[in-house]
C-alpha positions as CSV (number, residue, x, y, z in Angstrom):
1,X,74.3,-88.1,8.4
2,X,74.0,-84.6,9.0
3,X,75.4,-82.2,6.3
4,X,76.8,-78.7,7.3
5,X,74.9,-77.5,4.1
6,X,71.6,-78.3,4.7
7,X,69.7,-75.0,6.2
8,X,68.3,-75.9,9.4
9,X,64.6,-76.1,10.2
10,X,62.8,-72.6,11.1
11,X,61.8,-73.9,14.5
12,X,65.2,-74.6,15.9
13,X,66.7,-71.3,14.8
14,X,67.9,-69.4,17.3
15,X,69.0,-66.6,15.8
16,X,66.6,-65.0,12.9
17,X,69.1,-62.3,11.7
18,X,71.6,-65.2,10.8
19,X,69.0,-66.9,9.2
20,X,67.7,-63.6,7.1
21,X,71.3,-62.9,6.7
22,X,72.4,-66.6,4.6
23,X,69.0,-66.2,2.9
24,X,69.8,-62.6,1.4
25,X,73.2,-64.0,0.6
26,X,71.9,-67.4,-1.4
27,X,69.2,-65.0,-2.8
28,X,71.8,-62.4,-3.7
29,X,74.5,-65.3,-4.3
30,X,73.3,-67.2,-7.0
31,X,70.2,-65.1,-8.4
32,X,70.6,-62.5,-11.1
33,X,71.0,-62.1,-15.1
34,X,74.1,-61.2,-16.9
35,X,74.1,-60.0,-20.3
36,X,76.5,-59.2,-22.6
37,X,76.5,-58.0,-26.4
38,X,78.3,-56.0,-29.0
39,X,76.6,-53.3,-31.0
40,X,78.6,-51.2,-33.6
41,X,79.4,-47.4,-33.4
42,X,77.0,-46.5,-35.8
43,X,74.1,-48.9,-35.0
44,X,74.8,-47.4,-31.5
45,X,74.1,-44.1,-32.5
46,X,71.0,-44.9,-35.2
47,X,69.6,-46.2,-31.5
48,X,70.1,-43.5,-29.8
49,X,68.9,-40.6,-31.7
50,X,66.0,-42.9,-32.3
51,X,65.2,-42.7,-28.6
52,X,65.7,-38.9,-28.1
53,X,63.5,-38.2,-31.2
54,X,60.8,-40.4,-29.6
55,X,61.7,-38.7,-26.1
56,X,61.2,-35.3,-28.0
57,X,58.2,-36.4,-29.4
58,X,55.8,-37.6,-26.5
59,X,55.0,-34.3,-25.9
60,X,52.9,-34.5,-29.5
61,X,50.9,-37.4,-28.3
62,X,50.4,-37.1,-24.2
63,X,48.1,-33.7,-24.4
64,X,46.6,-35.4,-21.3
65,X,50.0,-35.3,-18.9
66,X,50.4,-31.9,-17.3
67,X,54.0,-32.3,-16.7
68,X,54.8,-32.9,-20.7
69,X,51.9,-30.1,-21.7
70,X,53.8,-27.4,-22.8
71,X,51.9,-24.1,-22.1
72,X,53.6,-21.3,-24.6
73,X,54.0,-17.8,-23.0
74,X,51.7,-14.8,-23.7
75,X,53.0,-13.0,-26.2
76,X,51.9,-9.8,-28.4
77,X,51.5,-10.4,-32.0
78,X,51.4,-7.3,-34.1
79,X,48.5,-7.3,-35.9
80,X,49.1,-5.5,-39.3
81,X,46.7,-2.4,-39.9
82,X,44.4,-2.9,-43.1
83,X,43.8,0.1,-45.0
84,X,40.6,0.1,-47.4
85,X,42.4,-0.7,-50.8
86,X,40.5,1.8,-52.6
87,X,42.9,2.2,-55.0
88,X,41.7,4.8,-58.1
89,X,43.4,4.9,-61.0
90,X,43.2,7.0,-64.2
91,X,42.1,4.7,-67.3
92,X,39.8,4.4,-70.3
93,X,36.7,1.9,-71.8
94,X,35.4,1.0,-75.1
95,X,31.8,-0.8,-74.6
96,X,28.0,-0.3,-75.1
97,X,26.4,1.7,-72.8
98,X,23.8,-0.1,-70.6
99,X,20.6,1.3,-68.8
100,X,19.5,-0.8,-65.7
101,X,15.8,0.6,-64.8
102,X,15.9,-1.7,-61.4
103,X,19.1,-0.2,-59.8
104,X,18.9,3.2,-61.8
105,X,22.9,3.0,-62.9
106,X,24.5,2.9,-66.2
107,X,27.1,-0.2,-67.4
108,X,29.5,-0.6,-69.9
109,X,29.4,-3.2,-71.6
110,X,33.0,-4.0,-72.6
111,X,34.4,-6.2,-75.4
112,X,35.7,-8.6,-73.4
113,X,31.8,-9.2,-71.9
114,X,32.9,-7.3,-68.5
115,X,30.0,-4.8,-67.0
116,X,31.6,-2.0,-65.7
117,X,29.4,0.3,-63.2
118,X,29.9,3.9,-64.5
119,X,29.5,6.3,-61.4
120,X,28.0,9.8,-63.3
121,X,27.6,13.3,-62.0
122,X,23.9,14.5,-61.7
123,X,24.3,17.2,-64.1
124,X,25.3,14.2,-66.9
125,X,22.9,13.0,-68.9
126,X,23.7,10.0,-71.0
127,X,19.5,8.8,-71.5
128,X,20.6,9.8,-75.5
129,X,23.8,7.4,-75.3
130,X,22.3,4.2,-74.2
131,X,22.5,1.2,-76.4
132,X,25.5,3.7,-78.0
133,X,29.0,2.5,-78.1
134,X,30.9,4.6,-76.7
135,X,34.2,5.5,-74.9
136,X,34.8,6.5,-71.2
137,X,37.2,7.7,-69.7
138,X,37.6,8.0,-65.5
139,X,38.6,6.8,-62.8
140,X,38.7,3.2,-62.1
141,X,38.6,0.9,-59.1
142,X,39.2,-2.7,-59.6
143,X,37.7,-4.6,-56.5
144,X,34.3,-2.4,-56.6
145,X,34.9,-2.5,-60.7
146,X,33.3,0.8,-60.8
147,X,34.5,3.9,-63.6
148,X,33.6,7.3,-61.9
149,X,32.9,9.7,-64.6
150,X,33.5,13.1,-64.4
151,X,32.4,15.4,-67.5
152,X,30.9,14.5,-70.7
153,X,33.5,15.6,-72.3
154,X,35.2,12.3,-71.1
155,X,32.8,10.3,-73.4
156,X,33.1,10.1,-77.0
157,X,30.4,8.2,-79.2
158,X,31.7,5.6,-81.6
159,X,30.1,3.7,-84.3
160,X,28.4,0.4,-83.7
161,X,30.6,-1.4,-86.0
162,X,34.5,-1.0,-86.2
163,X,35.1,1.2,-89.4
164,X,38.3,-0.9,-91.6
165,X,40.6,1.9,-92.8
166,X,41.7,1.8,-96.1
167,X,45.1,0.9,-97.3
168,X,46.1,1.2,-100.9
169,X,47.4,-1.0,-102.9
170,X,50.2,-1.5,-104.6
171,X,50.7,-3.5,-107.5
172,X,53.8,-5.1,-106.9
173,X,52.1,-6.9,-104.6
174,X,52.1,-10.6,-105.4
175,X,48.0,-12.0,-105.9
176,X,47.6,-15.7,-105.4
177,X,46.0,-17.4,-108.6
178,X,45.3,-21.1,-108.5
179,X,46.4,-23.1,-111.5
180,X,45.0,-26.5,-112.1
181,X,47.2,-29.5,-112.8
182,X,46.5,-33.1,-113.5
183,X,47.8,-33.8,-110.2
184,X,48.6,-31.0,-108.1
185,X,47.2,-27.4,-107.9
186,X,49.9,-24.7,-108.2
187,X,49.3,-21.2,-107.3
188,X,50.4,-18.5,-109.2
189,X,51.7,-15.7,-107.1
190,X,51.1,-13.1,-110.7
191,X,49.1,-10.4,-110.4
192,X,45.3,-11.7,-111.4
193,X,42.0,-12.1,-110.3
194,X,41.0,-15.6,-108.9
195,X,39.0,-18.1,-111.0
């Protein structure tokens, strides 16, 4: 029984272009995947901005690819012009005048435990001052934390110890005066001495 669908054999072809030709079209025919889904509008978009950013971003990660190396153009920054910030300003210090032998400068010893190099004129002489507290007055700079003196006239010496100035007293003032209790301790606020 012969069958008009079998293929013939290869040998007994006569023609090899009809033979490539029902191959393609079996091959072509019959072969092949369909597929078909549903995504929604917004899942659709979610997707593809996902893909651009990560399009976007190979250029992060593939330094090695010439073609996706971006090489930025020359330009010319300006480059801002520091001045020295020497700025000197007119001020005054309270502290204890400091000798150092090593360096040959004076320091003020401020309240606050600062040391404060005090620049001074050659014709000053402030030998008699040292250990002194005294008060100078200059020009200061803050980042080389130096005072430049100018005339010793600008320092005035001061006692060691702060000098309490006296107030008077009047006597309507209210004195607190304990009071003992069996349980409590009451203060009088009569005029009195304390006991």
């Amino acid at each position: 029984m012969a069958d008009s669908n079998l293929e013939p054999p290869i040998v007994e072809v006569r023609n090899p272009v009809t033979y490539l030709r029902r191959w393609w079209d079996k091959v072509m025919g019959k072969e092949g995947a369909y597929f078909s889904f549903r995504v929604p509008p917004i899942t659709a978009f979610l997707i593809a901005f996902g893909l651009t950013a990560g399009g976007f971003s190979i250029g992060k990660y593939s330094s090695d690819i010439p073609l996706l190396k971006f090489v930025g153009f020359p330009t010319s920054t300006p480059v801002a012009t520091q001045t020295p910030t020497t700025e000197w300003r007119e001020t005054a210090y309270t502290g204890k005048l400091q000798y150092s032998v090593s360096s040959q400068k004076y320091f003020l010893l401020t309240t606050s435990s600062e040391a404060i190099t005090l620049e001074v004129k050659g014709n000053l002489d402030l030998l008699k001052l040292v250990g002194k507290r005294i008060f100078a007055v200059g020009e200061y700079n803050k980042q080389t934390r130096v005072l430049k003196v100018s005339d010793v006239k600008d320092l005035e010496i001061l006692p060691n110890t702060p000098i309490p100035l006296p107030t008077i007293e009047s006597k309507e003032t209210p004195v607190a005066t304990p009071t003992a209790t069996s349980d409590t301790i009451e203060i009088s606020t009569q005029g009195g001495e304390l006991n």
